[in-house]
C-alpha atoms as an extended CHARMM CRD file, in Angstrom:
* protein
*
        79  EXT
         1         1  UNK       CA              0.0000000000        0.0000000000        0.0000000000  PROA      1               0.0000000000
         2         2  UNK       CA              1.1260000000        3.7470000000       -1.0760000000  PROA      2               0.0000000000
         3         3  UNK       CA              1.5650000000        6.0190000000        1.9540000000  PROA      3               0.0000000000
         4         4  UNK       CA              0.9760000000        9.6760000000        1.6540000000  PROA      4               0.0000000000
         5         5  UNK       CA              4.9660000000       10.5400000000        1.6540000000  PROA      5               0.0000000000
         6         6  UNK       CA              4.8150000000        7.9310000000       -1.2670000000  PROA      6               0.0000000000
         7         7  UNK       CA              2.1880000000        9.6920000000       -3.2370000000  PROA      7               0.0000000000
         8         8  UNK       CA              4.3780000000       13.1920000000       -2.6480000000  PROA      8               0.0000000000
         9         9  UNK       CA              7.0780000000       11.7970000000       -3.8910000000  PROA      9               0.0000000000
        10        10  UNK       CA              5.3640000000       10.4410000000       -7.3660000000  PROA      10              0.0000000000
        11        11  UNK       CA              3.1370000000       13.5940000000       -7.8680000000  PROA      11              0.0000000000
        12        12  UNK       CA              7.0990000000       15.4170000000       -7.4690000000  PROA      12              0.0000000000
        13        13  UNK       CA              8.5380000000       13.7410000000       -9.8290000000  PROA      13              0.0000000000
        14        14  UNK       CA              5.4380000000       14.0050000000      -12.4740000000  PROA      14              0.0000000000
        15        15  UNK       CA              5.8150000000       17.4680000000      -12.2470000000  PROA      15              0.0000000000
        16        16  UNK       CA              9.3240000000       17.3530000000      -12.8590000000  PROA      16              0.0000000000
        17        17  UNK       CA              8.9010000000       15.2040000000      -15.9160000000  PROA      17              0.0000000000
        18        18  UNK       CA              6.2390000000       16.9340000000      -17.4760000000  PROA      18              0.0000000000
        19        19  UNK       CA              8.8540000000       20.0700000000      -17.5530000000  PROA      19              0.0000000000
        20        20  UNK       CA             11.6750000000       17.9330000000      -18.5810000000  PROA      20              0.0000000000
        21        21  UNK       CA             10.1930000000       15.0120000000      -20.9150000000  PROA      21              0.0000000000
        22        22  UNK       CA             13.5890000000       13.2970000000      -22.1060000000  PROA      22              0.0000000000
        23        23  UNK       CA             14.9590000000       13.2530000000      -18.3790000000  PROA      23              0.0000000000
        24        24  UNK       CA             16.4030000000        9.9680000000      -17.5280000000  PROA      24              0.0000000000
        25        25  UNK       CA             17.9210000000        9.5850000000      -14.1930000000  PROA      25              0.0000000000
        26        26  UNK       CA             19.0080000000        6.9060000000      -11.5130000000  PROA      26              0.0000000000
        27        27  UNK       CA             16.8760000000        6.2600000000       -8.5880000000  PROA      27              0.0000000000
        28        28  UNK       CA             19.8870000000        8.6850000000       -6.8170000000  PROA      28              0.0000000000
        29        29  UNK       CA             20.2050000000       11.2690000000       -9.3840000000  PROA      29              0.0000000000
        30        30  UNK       CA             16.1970000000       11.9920000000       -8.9510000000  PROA      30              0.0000000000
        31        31  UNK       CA             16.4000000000       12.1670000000       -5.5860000000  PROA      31              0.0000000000
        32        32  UNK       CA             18.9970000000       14.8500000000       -5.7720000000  PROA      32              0.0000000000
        33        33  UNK       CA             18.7080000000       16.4220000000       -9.3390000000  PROA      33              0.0000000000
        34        34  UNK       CA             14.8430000000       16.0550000000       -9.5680000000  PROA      34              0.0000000000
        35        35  UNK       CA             13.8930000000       16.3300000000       -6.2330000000  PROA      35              0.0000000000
        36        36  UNK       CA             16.6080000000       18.4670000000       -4.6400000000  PROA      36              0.0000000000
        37        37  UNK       CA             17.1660000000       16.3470000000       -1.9780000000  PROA      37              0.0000000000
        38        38  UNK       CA             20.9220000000       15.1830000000       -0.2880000000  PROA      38              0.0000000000
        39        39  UNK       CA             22.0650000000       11.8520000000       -1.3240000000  PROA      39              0.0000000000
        40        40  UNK       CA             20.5700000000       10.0520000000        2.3630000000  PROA      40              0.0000000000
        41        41  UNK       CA             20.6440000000        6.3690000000        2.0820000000  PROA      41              0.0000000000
        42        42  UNK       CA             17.2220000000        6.3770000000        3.3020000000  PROA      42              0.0000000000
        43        43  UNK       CA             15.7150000000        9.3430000000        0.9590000000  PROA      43              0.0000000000
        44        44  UNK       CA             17.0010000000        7.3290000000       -1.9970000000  PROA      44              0.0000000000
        45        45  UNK       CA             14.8200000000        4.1690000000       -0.7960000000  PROA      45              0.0000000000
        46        46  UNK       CA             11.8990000000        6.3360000000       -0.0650000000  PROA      46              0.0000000000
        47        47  UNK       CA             12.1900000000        7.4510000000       -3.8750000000  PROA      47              0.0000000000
        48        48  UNK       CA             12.9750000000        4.0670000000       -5.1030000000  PROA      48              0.0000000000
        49        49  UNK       CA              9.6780000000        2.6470000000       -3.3850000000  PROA      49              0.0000000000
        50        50  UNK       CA              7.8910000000        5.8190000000       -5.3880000000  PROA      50              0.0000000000
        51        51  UNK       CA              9.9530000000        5.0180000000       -8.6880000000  PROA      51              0.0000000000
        52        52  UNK       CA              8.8350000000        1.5180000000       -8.4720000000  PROA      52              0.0000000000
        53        53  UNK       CA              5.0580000000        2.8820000000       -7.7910000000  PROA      53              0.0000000000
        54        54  UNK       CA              4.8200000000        4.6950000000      -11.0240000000  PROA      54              0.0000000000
        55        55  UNK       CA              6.4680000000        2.0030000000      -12.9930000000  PROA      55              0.0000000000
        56        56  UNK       CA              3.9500000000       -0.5390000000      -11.6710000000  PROA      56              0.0000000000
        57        57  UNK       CA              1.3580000000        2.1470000000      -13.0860000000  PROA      57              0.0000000000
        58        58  UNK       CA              2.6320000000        2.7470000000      -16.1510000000  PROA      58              0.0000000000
        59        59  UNK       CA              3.8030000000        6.0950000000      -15.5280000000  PROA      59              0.0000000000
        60        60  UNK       CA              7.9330000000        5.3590000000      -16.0000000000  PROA      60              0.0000000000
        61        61  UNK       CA              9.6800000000        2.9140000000      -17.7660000000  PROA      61              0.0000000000
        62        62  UNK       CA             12.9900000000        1.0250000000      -15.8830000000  PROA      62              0.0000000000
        63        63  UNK       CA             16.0100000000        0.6260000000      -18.0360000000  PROA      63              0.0000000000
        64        64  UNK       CA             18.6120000000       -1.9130000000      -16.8680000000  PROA      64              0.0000000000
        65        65  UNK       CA             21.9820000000       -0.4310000000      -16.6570000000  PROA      65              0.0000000000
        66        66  UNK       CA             25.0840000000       -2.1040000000      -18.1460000000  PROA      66              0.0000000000
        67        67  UNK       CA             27.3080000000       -2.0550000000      -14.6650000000  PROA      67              0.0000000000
        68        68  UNK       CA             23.8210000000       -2.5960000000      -12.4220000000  PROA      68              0.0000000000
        69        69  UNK       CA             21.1580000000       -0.2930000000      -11.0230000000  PROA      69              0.0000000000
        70        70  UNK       CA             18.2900000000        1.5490000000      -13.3640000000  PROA      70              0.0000000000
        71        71  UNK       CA             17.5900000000        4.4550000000      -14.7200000000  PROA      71              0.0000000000
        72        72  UNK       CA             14.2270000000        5.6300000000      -14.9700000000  PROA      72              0.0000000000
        73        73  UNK       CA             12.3290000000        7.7060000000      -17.6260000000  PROA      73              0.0000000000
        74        74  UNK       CA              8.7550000000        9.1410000000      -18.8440000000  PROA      74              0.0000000000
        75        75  UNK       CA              6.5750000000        6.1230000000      -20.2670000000  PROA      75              0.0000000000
        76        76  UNK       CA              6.4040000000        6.2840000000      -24.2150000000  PROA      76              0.0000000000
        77        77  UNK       CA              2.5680000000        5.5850000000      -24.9510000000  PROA      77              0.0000000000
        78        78  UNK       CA              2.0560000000        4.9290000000      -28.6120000000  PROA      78              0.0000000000
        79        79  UNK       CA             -0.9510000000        7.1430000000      -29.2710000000  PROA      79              0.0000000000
């Protein structure tokens, strides 16, 4: 279940993408770039949990990275 903090987070980072629609980031680099937040273990796993949220929704696509970890963009919905 999505807790309020949660649903912050993803309505954040909506925003963010609907101003910047090619952004691709790490689950760290939107915590600090997109969100403006310090690099706190615990922030980024607060933003992962929201990442993972909007992915499961359709919002973001995951992209595996070559050394390990994702990065995470704006769905592209075939209209």
């Amino acid at each position: 279940m999505i807790n309020e903090a949660t649903t912050r987070l993803q309505a954040q980072i909506l925003r963010y993408l609907r101003l910047h629609q090619d952004a691709a980031e790490t689950a760290a680099g939107v915590n600090c770039v997109w969100l403006g937040r310090s690099r706190v273990a615990g922030q980024v796993r607060e933003v992962e949990q929201a990442l993972d949220g909007l992915v499961d929704n359709g919002e973001l696509e995951r992209h595996h990275l070559p050394g390990g970890g994702a990065a995470y963009r704006r769905a592209r919905h075939d209209d």
